[in-house]
C-alpha positions in Angstrom: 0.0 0.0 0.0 2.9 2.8 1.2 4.2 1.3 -2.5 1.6 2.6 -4.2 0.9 5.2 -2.5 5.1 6.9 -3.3 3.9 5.7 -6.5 1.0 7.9 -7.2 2.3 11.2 -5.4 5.8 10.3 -7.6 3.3 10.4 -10.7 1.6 13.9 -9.8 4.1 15.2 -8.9 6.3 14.5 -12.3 3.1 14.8 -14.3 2.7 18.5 -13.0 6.3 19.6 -13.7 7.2 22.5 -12.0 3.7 23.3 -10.5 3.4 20.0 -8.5 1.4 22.0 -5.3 -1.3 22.6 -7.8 -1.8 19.1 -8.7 -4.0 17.8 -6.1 -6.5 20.9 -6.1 -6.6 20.7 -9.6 -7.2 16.6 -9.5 -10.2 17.1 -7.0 -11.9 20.1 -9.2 -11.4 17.9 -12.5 -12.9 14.8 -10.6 -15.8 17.5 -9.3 -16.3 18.6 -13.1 -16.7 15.3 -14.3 -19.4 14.4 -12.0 -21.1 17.6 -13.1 -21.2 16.6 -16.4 -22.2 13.4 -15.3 -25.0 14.4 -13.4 -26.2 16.7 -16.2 -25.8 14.2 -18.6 -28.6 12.0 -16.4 -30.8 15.6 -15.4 -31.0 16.2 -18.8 -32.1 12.8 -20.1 -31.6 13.7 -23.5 -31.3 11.6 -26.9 -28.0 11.1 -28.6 -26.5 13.8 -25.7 -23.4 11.4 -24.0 -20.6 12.4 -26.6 -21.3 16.1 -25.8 -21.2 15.5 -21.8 -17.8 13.3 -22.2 -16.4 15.9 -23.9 -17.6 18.7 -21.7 -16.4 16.7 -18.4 -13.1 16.6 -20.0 -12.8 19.6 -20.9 -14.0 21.8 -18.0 -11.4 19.2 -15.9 -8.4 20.3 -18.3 -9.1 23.5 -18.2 -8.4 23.4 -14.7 -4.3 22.3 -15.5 -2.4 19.0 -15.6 -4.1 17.6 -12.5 -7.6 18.2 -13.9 -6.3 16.8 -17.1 -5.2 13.4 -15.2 -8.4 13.4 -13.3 -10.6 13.0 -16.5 -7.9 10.5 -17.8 -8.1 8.3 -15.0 -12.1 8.7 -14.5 -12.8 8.3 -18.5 -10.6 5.4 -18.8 -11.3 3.3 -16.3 -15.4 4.4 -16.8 -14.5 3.2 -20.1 -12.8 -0.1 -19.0 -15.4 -0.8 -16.8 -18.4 -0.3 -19.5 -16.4 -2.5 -21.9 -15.8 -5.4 -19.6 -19.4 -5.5 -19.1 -20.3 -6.3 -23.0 -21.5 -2.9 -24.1 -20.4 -2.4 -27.7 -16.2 -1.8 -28.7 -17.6 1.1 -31.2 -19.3 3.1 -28.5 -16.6 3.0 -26.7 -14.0 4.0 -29.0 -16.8 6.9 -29.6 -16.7 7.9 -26.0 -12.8 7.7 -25.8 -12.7 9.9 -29.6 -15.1 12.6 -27.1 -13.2 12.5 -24.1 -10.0 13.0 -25.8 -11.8 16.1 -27.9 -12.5 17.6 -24.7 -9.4 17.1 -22.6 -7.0 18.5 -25.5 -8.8 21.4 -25.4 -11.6 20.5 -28.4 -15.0 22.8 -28.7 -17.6 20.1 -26.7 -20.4 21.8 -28.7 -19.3 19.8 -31.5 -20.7 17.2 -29.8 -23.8 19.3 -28.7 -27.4 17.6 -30.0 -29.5 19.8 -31.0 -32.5 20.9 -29.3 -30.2 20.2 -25.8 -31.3 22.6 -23.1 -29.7 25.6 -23.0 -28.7 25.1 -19.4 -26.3 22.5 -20.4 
C-alpha cells in the first residue's frame, strides 16, 4: 500500500512539472467537473447527448491544468474499461474515448452538442 501510494504522489508530482502543489487541487476540481457533467448528462435525459457530456467533463477538468487533465484520464478510462468489460459495444466505446480526448486537449464540446439540448447544459 505505502508502495503505491510513493507511486502515485511520484506520478503527480512529475506529471505537474514545476507546478506539482497545484496538482491535487486541480485533480479534486477535475474529478468534481466530471461528476457535473455526469449528473447533467442523467438531469438532462436527453437523446444522442453522452458524446457532448464526455467531452464537456473533459474539458472543463483540463481546463483546470495537468491535474484536472489526469483526473478526467483516470475517470474516463477506467469508466470506459469498466463499461467494456461488461459487454457494451467496442464502437461506442472507442466513440466515448474519440469525445473525451476532444475535450481534454482542449476541443470545442459543442461539437458534440445535440441539437435541441437545453440551453442550461
Amino acid at each position: 500500500m505505502k508502495l503505491v501510494l510513493a507511486v502515485l504522489v511520484l506520478v503527480m508530482v512529475v506529471g505537474a512539472q514545476a507546478q506539482w502543489y497545484h496538482f491535487p487541487g486541480d485533480a479534486i476540481g477535475g474529478a468534481r467537473d466530471m461528476w457535473r457533467a455526469y449528473s447533467n448528462m442523467r438531469e438532462a435525459n436527453y437523446k444522442n447527448s453522452d458524446k457532448y457530456f464526455h467531452a464537456r467533463g473533459n474539458y472543463d477538468a483540463a481546463q483546470r491544468g495537468p491535474g484536472g487533465e489526469w483526473a478526467a484520464k483516470v475517470i474516463s478510462d477506467g469508466r470506459e474499461w469498466v463499461q467494456g468489460s461488461s459487454g457494451r459495444g467496442h464502437e461506442d466505446s472507442e466513440a466515448d474515448q474519440r469525445a473525451n480526448r476532444h475535450g481534454r486537449n482542449g476541443g470545442d464540446p459543442n461539437v458534440f452538442r445535440p441539437k435541441g439540448l437545453d440551453p442550461k447544459y
